[in-house]
C-alpha positions as CSV (number, residue, x, y, z in Angstrom):
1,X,28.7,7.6,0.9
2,X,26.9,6.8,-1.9
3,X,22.8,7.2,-1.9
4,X,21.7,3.6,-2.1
5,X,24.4,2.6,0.4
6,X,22.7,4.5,2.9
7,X,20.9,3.2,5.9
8,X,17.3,2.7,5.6
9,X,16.5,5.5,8.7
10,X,19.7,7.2,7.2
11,X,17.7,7.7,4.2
12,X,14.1,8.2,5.9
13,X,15.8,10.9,8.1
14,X,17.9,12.8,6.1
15,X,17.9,12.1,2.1
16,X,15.7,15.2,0.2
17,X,15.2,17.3,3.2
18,X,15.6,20.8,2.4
19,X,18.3,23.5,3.9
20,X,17.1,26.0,5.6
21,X,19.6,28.7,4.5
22,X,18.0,31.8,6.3
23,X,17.8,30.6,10.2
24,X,19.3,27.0,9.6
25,X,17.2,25.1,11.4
26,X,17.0,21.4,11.7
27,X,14.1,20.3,9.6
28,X,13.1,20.9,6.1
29,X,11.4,25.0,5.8
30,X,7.7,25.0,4.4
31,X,7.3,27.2,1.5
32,X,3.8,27.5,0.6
33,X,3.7,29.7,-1.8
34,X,1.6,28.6,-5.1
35,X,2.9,31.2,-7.0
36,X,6.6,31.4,-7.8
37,X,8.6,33.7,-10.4
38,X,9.1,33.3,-14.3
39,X,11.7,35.2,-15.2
40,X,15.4,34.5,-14.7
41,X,15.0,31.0,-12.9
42,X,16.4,27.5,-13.4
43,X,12.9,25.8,-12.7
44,X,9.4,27.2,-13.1
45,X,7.7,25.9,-10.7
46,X,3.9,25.4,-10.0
47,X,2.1,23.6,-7.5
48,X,0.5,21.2,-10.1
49,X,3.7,20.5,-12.1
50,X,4.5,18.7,-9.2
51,X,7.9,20.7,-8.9
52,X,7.8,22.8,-5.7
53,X,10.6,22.5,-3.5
54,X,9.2,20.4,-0.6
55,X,7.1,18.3,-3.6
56,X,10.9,18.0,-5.1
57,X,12.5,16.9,-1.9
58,X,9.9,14.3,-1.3
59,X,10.1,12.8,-4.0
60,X,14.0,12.6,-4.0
61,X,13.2,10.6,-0.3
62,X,10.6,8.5,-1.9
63,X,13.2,7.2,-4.9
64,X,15.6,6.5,-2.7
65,X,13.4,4.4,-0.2
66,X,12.4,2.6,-2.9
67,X,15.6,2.4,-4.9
68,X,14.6,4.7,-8.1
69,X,15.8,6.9,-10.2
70,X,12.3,9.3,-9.4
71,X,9.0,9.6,-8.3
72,X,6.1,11.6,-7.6
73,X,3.8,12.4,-5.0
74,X,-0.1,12.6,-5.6
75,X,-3.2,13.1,-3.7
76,X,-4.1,9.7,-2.8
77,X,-3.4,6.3,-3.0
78,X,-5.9,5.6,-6.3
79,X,-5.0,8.9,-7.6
80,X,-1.2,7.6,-8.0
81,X,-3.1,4.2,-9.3
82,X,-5.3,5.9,-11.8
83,X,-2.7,7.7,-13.3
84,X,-0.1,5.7,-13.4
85,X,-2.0,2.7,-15.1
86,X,-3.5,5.5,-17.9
87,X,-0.6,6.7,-18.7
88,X,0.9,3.3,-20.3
89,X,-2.8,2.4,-21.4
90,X,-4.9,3.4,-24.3
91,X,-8.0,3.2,-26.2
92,X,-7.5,-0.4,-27.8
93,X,-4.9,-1.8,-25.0
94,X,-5.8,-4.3,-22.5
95,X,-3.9,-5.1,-19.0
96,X,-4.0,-8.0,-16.9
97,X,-4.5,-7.5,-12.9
98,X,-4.1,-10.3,-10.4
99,X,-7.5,-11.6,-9.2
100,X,-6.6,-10.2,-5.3
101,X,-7.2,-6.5,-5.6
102,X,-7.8,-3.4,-3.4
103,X,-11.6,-3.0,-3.9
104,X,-11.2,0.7,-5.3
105,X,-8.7,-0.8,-7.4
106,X,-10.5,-3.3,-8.8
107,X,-13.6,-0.6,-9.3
108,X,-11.3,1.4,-10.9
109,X,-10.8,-1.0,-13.5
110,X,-14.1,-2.4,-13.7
111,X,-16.3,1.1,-14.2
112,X,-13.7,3.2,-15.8
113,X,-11.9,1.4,-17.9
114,X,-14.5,0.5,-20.5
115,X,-15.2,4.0,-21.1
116,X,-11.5,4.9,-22.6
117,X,-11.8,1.1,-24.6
118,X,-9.1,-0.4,-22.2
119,X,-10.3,-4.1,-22.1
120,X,-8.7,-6.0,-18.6
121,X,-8.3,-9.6,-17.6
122,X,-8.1,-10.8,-14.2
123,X,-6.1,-13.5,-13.5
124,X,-7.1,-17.5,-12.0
125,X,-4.7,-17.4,-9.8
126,X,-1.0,-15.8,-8.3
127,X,1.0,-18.1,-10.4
128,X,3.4,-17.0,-13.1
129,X,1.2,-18.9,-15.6
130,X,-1.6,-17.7,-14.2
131,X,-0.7,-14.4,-15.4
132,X,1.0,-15.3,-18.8
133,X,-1.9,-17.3,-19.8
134,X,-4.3,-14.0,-19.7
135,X,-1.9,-12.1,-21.9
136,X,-2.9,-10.7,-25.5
137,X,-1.3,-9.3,-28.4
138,X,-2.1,-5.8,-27.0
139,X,-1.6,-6.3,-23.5
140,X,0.6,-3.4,-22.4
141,X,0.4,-3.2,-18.2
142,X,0.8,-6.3,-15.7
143,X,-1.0,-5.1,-12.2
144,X,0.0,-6.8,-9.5
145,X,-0.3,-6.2,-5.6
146,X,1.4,-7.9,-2.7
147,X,1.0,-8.7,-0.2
148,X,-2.6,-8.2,-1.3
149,X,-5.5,-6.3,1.0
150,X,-7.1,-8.1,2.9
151,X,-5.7,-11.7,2.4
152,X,-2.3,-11.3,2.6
153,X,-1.8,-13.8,-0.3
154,X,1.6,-13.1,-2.2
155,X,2.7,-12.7,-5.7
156,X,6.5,-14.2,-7.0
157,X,8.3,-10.3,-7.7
158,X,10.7,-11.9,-10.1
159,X,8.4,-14.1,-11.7
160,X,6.0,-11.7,-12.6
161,X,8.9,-9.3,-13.9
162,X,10.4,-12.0,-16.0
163,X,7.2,-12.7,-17.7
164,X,6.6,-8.6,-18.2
165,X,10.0,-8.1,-19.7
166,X,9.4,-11.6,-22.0
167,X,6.6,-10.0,-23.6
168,X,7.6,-6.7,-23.8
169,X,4.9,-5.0,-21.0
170,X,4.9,-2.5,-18.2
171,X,4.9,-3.8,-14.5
172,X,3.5,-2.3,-11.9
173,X,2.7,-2.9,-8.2
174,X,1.1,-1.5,-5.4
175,X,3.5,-1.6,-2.9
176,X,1.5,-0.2,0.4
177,X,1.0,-3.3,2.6
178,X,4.6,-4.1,2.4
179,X,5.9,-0.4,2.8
180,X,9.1,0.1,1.7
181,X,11.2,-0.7,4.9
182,X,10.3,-4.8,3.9
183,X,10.1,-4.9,0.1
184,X,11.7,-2.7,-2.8
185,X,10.3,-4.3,-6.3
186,X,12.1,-2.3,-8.4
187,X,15.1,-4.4,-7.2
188,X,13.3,-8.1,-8.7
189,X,12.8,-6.5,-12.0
190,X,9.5,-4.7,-11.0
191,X,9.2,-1.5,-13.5
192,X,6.8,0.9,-11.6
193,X,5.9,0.9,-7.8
194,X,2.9,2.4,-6.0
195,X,2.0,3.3,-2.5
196,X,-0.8,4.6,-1.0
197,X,1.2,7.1,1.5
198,X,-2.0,7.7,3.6
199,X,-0.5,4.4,5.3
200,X,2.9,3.3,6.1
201,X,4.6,6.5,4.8
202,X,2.2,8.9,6.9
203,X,1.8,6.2,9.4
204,X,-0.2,8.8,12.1
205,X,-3.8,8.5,10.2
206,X,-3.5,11.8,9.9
207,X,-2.8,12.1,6.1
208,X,-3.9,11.3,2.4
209,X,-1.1,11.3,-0.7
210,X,0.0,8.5,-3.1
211,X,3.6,7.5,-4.0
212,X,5.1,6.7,-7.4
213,X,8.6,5.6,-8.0
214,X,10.4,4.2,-11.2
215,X,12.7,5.1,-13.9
216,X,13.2,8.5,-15.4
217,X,11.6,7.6,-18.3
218,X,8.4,6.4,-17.0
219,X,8.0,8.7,-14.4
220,X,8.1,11.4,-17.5
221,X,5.6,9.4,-19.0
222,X,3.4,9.3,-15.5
223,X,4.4,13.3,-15.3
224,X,3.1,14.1,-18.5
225,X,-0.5,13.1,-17.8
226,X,-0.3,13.7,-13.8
227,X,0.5,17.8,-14.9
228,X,-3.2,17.5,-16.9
229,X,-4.9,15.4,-14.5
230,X,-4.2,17.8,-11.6
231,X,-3.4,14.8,-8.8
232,X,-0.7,16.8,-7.0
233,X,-0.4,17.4,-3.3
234,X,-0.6,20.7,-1.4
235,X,2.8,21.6,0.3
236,X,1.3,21.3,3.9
237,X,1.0,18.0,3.6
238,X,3.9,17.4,1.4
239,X,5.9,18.8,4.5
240,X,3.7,16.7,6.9
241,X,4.4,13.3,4.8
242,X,8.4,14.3,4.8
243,X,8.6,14.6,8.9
244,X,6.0,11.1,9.3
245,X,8.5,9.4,6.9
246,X,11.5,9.8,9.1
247,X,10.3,7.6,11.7
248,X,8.6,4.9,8.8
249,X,11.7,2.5,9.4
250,X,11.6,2.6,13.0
251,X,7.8,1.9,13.2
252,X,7.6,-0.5,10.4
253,X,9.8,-2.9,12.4
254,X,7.8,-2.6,15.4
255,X,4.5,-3.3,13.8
256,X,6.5,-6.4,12.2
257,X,7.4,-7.5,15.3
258,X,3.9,-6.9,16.9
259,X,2.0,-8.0,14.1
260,X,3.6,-11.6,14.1
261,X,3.5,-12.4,17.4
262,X,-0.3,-11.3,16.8
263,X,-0.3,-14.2,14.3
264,X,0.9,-16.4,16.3
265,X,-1.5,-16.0,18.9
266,X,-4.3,-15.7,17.0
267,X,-3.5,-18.9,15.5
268,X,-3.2,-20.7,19.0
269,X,-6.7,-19.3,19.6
270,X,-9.7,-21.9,19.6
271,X,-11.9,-18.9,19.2
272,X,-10.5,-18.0,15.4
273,X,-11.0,-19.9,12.5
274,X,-8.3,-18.6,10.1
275,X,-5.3,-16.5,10.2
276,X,-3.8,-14.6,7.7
277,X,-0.2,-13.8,7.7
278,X,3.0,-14.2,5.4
279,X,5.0,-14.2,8.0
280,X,3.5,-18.0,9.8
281,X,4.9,-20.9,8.5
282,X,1.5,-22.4,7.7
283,X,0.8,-19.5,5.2
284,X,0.8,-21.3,2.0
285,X,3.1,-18.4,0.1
286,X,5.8,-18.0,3.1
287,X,8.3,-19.2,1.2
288,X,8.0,-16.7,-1.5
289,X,7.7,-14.0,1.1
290,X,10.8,-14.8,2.8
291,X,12.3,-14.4,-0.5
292,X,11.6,-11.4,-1.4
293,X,10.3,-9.4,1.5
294,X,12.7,-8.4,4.6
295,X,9.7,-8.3,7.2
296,X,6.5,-9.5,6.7
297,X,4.5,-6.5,7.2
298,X,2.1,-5.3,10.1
299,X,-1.5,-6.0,8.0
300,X,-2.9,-9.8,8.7
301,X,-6.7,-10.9,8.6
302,X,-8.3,-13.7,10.5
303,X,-12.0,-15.2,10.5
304,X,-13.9,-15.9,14.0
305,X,-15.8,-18.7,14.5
306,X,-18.8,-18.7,12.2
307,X,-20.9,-18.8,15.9
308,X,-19.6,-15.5,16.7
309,X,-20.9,-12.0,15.0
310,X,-17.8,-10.2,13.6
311,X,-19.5,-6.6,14.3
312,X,-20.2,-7.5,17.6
313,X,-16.7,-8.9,18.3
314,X,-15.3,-5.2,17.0
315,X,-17.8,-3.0,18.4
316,X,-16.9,-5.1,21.8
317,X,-13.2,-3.9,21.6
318,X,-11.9,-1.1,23.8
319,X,-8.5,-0.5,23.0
320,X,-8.2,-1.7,19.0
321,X,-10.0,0.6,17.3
322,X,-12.2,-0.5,14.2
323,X,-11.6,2.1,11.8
324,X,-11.1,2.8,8.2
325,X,-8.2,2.5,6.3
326,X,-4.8,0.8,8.4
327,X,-0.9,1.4,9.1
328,X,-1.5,3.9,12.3
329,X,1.2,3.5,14.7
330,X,-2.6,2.8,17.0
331,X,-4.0,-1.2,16.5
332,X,-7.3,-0.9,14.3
333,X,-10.0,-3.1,12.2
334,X,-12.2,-3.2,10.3
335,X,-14.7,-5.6,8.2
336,X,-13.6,-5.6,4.1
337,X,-17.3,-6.5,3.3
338,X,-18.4,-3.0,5.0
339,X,-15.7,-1.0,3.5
340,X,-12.6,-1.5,1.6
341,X,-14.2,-4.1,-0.9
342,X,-17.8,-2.7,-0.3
343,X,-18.0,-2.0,-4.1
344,X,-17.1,-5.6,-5.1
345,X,-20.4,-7.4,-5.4
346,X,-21.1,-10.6,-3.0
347,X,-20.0,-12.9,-5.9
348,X,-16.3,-11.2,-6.4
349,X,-16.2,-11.1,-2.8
350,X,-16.7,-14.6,-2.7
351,X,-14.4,-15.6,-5.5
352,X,-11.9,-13.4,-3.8
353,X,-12.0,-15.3,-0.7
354,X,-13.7,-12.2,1.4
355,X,-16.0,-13.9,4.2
356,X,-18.0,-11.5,5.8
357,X,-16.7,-12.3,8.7
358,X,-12.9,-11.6,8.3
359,X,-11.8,-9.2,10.1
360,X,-8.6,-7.1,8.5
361,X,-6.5,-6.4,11.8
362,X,-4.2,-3.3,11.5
363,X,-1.2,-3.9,13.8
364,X,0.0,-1.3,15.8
365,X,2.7,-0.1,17.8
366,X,1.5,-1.1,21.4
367,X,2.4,-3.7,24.0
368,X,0.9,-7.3,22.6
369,X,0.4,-7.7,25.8
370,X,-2.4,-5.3,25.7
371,X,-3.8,-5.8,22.1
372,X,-4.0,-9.5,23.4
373,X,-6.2,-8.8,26.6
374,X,-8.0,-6.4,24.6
375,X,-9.3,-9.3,21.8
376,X,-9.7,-11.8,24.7
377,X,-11.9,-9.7,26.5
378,X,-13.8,-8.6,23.5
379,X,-14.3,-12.3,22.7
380,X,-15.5,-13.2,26.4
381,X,-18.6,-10.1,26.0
382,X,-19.4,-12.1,22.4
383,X,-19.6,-15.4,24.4
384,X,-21.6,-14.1,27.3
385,X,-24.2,-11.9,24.7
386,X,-24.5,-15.8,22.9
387,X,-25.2,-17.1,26.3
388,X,-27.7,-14.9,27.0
389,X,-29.8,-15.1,24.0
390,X,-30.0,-18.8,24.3
């Protein structure tokens, strides 16, 4: 069977794991050595060359997943950003990046770029002339990320790729809210994806490591400055990521499943203001989504009531956790003003569309059941703490 006709928890499970050739056990060995020989081998390998064998089999997994020819694995999320964005950009090159960005993202761009003479434009809005309008005659990277954090708005994959080839520029997207169970770019034209693993790929909160994935010639291109920039990942946790990605399929769909029927009754709710999800009808980019994504992902946001204090509300819950970062297979939240787009200043916040009192809502694995008691009771303490104070 070919390797792209494979099943998606085919693939999770089984593509890039290791033999064990000594005891032959079922899983991938560890080898943690960071210091391998010179002499008379097909491959010197080195930790930060990003060639060890469990860094090698992940990445084989990780191409596959997302339909590649290769990829690497980094650190982090930003360090897989950082170097994949300098690596097409230099001194004298500009990029445009939709206006919807991860907030270290975005600070990224804003506080580092300047420094190496990379001039950026944001874009207006998500529309393919949006983006073509903010184009120069040494634009070299498009930037793209979608579904975006925290507002779930979505970005036309083809679109954006049709533009990026017109004009002769590098695409890339970060890929994380979406995971690879629900959207492969590469496969609308897309030329470099990017994941933050810590999330869907890990999925336990329990790990940090970035993702890259695209064609053999770019991901030589990203190689050659990740090798001096030092961004690799140490094998432990290589090995770790490998055994939380076998189950990714099976609890990506679950956390689809959860996280619309969380919609939905969030948006029933007289108590909520807003919802936040690509996969209601109402969402003004479902159409697109449905087009190019095969679930609509586990991440939505909503807005209380303006009468009700969004701290209180979270600090009120007992089973959701509030919590940094998302994609556990537990339910958490969290408040993007007070972290994830802390560094944006009030006014990019607000020209964002970030209220202070959206809550980003991290769908878990558990009975709806009881992530829906758990918000109704949380919202009944809010009440009675208003009644109280009148």
């Amino acid at each position: 069977m070919a390797q792209n006709k494979k099943g998606l928890n085919t693939v999770c499970t089984h593509t890039g794991e290791l033999e064990d050739k000594t005891y032959k056990g079922a899983i991938s060995p560890l080898y943690m050595s960071t210091s391998y020989a010179f002499e008379d081998v097909d491959v010197k390998r080195y930790p930060r060359y990003f060639n060890t064998p469990n860094q090698v089999g992940l990445a084989i997994k990780i191409a596959a997943l997302e339909h590649a020819e290769a990829a690497l694995i980094f650190g982090s999320g930003m360090a897989a950003i950082s170097t994949s964005l300098l690596a097409f950009l230099r001194a004298g090159d500009h990029i445009v990046l939709q206006k919807t960005l991860y907030g270290g993202t975005y600070n990224l761009v804003t506080e580092e770029f300047e420094k190496f003479g990379i001039s950026y434009s944001f874009t207006d809005g998500l529309h393919a002339t949006d983006f073509e309008e903010k184009i120069q005659n040494n634009t070299k990277v498009i930037y793209i990320e979608t579904p975006s954090n925290p507002l779930l708005t979505i970005t036309d994959l083809k679109a954006v790729a049709e533009i990026s080839k017109k004009h002769g520029i590098v695409s890339m997207i970060d890929n994380t809210f979406a995971s690879p169970v629900n959207q492969n770019p590469l496969d609308f034209g897309i030329d470099v994806v990017i994941h933050s693993a810590t999330k869907y790929m890990g999925g336990h909160s329990d790990i940090c490591a970035g993702a890259v994935a695209s064609s053999e010639e770019n991901m030589q291109q990203i190689f050659h400055l990740a090798k001096n920039l030092g961004g690799s990942l140490s094998d432990y946790t290589v090995w770790l990521l490998e055994r939380s990605i076998k189950t990714m399929g099976i609890r990506v769909r679950a956390q689809n499943q959860n996280a619309q029927r969380m919609a939905e009754y969030l948006l029933s709710n007289e108590d909520i203001d807003a919802v936040y999800y690509p996969g209601l009808p109402s969402h003004p980019d479902h159409e697109i989504a449905k087009s190019q994504m095969k679930g609509f992902g586990g991440m939505l946001s909503f807005e209380l009531k303006p009468k009700f204090d969004a701290s209180k509300f979270q600090k009120s819950l007992e089973l959701i956790k509030p919590s940094m970062s998302l994609a556990g297979v537990e339910s958490t939240t969290l408040s993007p003003t007070l972290t994830s787009h802390s560094l944006l200043s009030a006014e990019e916040r607000k020209r964002q569309g970030i209220a202070d009192g959206l809550i980003r809502f991290s769908v878990g694995i558990e009975e709806t059941e009881d992530l829906i008691h758990d918000i109704e009771q949380a919202l009944r303490k809010v009440k009675e703490a208003i009644k109280l104070s009148i």
